[in-house]
C-alpha positions in Angstrom: 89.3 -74.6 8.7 90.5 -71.5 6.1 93.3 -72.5 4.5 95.9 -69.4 4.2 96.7 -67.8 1.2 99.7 -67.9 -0.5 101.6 -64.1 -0.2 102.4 -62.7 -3.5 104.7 -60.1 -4.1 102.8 -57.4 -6.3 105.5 -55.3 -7.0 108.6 -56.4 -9.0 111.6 -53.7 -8.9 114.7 -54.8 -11.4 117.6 -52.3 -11.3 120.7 -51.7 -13.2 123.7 -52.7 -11.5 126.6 -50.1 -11.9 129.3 -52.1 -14.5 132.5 -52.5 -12.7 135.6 -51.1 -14.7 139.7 -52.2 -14.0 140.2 -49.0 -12.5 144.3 -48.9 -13.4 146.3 -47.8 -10.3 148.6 -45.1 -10.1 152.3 -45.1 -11.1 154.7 -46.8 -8.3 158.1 -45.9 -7.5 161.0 -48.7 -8.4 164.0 -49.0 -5.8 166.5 -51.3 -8.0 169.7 -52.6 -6.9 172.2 -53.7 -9.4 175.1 -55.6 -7.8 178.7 -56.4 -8.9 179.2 -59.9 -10.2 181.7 -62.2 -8.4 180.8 -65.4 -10.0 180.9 -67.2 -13.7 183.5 -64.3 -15.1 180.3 -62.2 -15.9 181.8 -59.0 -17.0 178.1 -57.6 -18.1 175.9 -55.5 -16.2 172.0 -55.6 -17.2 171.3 -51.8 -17.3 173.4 -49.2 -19.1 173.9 -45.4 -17.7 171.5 -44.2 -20.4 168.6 -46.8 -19.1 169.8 -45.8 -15.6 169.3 -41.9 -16.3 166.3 -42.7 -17.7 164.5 -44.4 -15.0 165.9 -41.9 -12.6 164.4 -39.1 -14.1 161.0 -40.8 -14.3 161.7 -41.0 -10.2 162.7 -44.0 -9.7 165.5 -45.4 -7.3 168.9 -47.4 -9.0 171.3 -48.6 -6.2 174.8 -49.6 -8.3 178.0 -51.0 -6.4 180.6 -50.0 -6.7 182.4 -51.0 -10.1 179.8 -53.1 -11.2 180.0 -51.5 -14.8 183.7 -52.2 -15.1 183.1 -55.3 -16.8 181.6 -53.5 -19.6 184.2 -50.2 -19.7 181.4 -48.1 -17.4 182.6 -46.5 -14.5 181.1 -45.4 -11.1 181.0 -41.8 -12.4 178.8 -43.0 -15.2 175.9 -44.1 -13.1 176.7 -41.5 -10.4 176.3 -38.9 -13.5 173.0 -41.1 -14.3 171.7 -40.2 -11.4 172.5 -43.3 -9.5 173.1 -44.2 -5.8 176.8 -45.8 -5.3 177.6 -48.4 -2.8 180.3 -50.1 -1.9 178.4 -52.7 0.5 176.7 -55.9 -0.9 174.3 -56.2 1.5 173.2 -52.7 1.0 172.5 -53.2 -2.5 170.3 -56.1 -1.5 168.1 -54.3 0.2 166.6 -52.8 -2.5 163.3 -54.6 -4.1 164.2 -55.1 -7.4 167.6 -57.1 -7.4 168.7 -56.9 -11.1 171.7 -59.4 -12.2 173.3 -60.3 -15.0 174.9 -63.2 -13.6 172.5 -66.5 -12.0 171.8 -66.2 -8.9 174.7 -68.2 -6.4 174.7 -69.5 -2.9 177.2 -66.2 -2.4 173.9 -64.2 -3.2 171.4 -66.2 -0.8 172.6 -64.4 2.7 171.8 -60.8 1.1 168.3 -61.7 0.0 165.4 -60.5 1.2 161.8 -61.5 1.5 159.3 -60.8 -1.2 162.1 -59.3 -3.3 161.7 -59.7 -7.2 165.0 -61.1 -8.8 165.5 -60.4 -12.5 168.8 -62.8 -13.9 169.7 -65.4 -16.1 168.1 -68.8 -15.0 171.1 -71.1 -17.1 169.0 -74.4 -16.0 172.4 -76.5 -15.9 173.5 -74.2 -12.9 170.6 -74.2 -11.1 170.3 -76.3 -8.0 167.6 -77.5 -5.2 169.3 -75.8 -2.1 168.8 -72.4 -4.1 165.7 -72.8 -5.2 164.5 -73.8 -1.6 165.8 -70.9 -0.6 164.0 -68.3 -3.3 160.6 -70.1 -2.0 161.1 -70.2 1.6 162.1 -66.3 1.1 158.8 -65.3 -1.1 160.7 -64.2 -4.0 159.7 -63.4 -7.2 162.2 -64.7 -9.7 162.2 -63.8 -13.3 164.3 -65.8 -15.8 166.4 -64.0 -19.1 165.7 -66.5 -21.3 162.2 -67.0 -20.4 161.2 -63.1 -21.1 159.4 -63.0 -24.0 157.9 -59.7 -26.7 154.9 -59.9 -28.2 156.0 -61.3 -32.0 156.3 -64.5 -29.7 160.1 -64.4 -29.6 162.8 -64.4 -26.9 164.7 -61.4 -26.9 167.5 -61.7 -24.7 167.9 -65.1 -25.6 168.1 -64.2 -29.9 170.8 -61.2 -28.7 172.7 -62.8 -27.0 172.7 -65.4 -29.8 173.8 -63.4 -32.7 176.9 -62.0 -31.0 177.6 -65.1 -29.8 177.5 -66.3 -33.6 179.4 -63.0 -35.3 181.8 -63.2 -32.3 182.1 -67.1 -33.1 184.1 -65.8 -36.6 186.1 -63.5 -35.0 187.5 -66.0 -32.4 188.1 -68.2 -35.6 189.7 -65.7 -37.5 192.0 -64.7 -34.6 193.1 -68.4 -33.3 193.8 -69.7 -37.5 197.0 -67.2 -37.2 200.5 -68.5 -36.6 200.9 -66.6 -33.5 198.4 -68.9 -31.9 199.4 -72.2 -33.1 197.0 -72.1 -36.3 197.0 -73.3 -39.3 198.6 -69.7 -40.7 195.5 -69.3 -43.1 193.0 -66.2 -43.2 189.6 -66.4 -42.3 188.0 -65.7 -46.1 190.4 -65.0 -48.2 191.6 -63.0 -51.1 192.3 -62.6 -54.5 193.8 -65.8 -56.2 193.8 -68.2 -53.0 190.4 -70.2 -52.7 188.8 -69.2 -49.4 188.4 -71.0 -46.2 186.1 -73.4 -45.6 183.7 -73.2 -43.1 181.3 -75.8 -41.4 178.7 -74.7 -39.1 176.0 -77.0 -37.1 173.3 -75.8 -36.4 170.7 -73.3 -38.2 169.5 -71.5 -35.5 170.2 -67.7 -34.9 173.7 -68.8 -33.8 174.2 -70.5 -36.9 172.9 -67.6 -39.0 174.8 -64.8 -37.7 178.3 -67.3 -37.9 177.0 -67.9 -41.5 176.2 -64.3 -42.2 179.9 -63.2 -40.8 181.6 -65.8 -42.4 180.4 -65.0 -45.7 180.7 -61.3 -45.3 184.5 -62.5 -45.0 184.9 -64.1 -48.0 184.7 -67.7 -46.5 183.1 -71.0 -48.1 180.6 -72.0 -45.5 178.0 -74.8 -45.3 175.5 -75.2 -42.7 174.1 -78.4 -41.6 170.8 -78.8 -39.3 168.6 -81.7 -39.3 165.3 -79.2 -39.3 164.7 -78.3 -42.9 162.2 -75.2 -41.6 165.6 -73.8 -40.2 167.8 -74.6 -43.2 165.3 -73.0 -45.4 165.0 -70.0 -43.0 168.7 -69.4 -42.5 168.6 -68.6 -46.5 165.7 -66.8 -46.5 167.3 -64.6 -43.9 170.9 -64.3 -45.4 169.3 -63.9 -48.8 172.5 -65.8 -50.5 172.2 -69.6 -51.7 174.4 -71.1 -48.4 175.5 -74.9 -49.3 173.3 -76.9 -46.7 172.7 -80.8 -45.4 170.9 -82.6 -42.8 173.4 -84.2 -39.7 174.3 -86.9 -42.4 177.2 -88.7 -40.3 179.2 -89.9 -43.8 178.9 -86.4 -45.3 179.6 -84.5 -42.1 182.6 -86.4 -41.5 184.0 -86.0 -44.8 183.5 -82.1 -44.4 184.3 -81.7 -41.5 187.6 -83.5 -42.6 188.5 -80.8 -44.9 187.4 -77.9 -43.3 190.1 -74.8 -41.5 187.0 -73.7 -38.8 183.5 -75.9 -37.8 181.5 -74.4 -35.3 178.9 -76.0 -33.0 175.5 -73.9 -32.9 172.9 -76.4 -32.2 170.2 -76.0 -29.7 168.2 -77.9 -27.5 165.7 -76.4 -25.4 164.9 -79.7 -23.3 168.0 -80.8 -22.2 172.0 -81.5 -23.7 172.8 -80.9 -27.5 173.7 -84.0 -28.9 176.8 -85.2 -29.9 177.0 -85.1 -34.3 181.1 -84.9 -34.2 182.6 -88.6 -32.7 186.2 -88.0 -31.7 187.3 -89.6 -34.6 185.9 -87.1 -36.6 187.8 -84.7 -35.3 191.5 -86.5 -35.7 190.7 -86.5 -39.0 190.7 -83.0 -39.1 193.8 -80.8 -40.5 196.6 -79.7 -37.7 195.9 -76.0 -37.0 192.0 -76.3 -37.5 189.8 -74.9 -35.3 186.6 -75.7 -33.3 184.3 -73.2 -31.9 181.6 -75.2 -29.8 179.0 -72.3 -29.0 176.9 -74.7 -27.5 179.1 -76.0 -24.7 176.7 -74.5 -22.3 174.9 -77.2 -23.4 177.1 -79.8 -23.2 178.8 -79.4 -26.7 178.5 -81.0 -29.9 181.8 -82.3 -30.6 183.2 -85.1 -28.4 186.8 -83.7 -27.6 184.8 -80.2 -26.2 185.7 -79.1 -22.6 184.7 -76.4 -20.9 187.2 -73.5 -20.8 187.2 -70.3 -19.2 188.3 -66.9 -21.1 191.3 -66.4 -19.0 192.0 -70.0 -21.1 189.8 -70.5 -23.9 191.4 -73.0 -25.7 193.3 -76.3 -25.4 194.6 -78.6 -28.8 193.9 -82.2 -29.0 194.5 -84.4 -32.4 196.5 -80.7 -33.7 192.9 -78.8 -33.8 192.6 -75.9 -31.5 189.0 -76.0 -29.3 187.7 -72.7 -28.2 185.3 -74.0 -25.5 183.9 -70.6 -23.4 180.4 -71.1 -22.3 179.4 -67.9 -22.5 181.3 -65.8 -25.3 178.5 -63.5 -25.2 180.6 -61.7 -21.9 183.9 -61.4 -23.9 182.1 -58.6 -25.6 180.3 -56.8 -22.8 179.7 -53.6 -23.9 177.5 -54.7 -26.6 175.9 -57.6 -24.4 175.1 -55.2 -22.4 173.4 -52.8 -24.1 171.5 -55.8 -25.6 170.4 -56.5 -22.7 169.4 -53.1 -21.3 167.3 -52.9 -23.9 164.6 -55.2 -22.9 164.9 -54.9 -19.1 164.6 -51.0 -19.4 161.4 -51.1 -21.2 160.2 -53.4 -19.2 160.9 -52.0 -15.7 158.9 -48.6 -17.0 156.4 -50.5 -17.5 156.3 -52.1 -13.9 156.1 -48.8 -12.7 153.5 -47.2 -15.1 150.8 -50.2 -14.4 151.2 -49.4 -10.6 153.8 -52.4 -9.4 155.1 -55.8 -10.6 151.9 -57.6 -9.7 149.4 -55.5 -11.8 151.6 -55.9 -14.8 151.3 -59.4 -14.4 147.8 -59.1 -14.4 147.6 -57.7 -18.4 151.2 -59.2 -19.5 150.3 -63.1 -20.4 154.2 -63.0 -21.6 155.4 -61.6 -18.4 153.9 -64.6 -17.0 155.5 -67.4 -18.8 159.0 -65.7 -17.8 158.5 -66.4 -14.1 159.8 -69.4 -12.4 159.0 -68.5 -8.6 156.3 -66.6 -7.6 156.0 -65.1 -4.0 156.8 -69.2 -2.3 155.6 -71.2 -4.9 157.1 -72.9 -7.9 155.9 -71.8 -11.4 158.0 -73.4 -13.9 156.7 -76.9 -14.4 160.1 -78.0 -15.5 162.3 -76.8 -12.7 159.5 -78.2 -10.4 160.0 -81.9 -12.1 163.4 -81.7 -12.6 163.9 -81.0 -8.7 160.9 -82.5 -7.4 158.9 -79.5 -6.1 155.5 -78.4 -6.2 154.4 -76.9 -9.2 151.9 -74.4 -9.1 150.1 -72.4 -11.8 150.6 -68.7 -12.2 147.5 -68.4 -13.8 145.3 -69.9 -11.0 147.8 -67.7 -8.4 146.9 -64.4 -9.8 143.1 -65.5 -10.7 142.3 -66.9 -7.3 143.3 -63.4 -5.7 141.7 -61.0 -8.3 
């Protein structure tokens, strides 16, 4: 019986596969709708009339309501000048697929939305809340967050803006409520020739802390600046480039400061949760009649004890004779600048949407981009929010690379 041979190929043919390039797609064409905040007392608006032009001309579609700029002294002939569409309808701006607020998004918001829009706004994690979030994922949108957008020298930069005029405008407010007409101690902020200076305490060495340190000095005031990081102390006179009296959160030395002084402002942080409370309210009836408290971070719950929240129609209240200016977000009291702050970052940004050929293709190259995102298209990016509310958490990164 002949046993068959084995079949051999006698002819081996190896080719070159073609290399396969990320063949960038064309430019795409924005529609952007920029609505009129109703909620928080938000007086800013995230793009400017420059920023507006600017995107116009590149052919791109911005949707303003009507007086949405008022806020900030820019009116409906600005953007219409810009090259912007006015509204006076809500619900028309909403239509649009780039919502752009400068405000959080609020249950008033949720009956305009549409699905697979992309929401850029502030995320202000103490405001958020489940029945929102569940509807952003059962619409498909794409939610970015302010203080989650991030540059490429690793830093925040809505977040550090908005910070230093929150920390120059802290002085001012001080400055303003020490006169007699406002109940204060009848002292100037600084001082002047002959008459020591004010004293100033500020906690917290974070950019709040420096630009309140920075403008409190530039005013002829005695300031020191306690922070329990010693990085940050070290920074903050690195920075100002002037030897600033500093301490740790020493409770016996803070107390006897903070006894003494005419203005202490709160400017810690706390990126995980509430600020922690380093001035008991015995502290603080110690203090002299007429003093004032500025507690930047009671957005954050506050770090004095006696701290309330209060709105800028009513900023302040007096307990123990020390006035409390307690506005969560002083950065609107100054709009205009805020503002163009902001427009600054988002304007770049939305250009560069349209130049990679849509949101999505950015995403692919922008690794920063990424970490600002807290919804993506129904599912739940952020594995904070998703803890904190008990939702899935899903990672971007395996989103966009399972449908590359």
């Amino acid at each position: 019986m002949a046993t068959a041979k084995p079949i051999v190929a006698a002819e081996f043919s190896y080719e070159t596969l073609e290399e396969t390039l990320d063949v960038k797609p064309g430019k795409a064409r924005l529609v952007i709708g920029i609505p009129k905040e109703e909620a928080m007392q938000e007086n800013r608006i995230s793009l400017i009339p420059e920023a507006v032009q600017v995107l116009v001309n590149n052919g791109h579609q911005v949707t303003v309501q009507s007086k949405a700029g008022e806020g900030s002294k820019f009116t409906d002939k600005d953007y219409s000048d810009a090259g912007a569409k006015i509204v006076s309808s809500r619900a028309e701006v909403f239509k649009s697929a780039i919502i752009i607020k400068s405000a959080p998004i609020t249950e008033c918001d949720l009956p305009h939305l549409q699905k697979n829009q992309t929401i850029i706004s502030p995320l202000h994690y103490s405001l958020l809340n489940k029945k929102i979030l569940e509807v952003l994922l059962n619409k498909k949108i794409s939610a970015l967050g302010f203080e989650l957008i991030k540059d490429d020298s690793d830093s925040f930069p809505i977040v550090r803006s908005m910070s230093e005029i929150a920390g120059s405008a802290s002085m001012l407010i001080a400055g303003q409520h020490l006169d007699s007409l406002n109940n204060g101690k009848g002292v100037l902020l600084g001082g002047i020739s002959g008459i020591p200076p004010t004293k100033v305490i500020i906690i917290g060495a974070g950019i709040v802390g420096e630009y309140a340190a920075r403008a409190a000095l530039a005013l002829g005031a005695s300031v020191k600046v306690f922070d329990n990081d010693i990085y940050r102390l070290k920074r903050l006179q690195n920075h100002i480039g002037h030897r600033v009296w500093t301490s740790v959160i020493e409770p016996n030395i803070l107390s006897k400061q903070i006894k003494t002084c005419e203005v202490a402002v709160g400017a810690l942080n706390n990126t995980k949760g509430r600020v922690p409370v380093v001035v008991t309210e015995e502290m603080v009836a110690q203090m002299r009649p007429g003093s004032v408290i500025v507690d930047v971070c009671i957005d954050r719950g506050g770090c004095f004890e006696t701290s309330e929240i209060t709105t800028h129609e009513n900023p302040t209240f007096t307990k123990y004779g020390v006035i409390h200016y307690c506005v969560p977000n002083i950065a609107s009291g100054f709009a205009r600048t805020a503002s163009q702050a902001i427009s600054n970052v988002l304007s770049p940004l939305l250009m560069n949407i349209a130049d990679e050929g849509g949101f999505e293709h950015l995403l692919w190259h922008d690794f920063n981009l990424r970490d600002a995102i807290y919804l993506y298209k129904g599912y739940s990016t952020n594995f904070h929010i998703s803890e904190r509310f008990g939702l899935k958490y899903t990672d971007l990164h395996l989103i966009l690379a399972s449908k590359s």
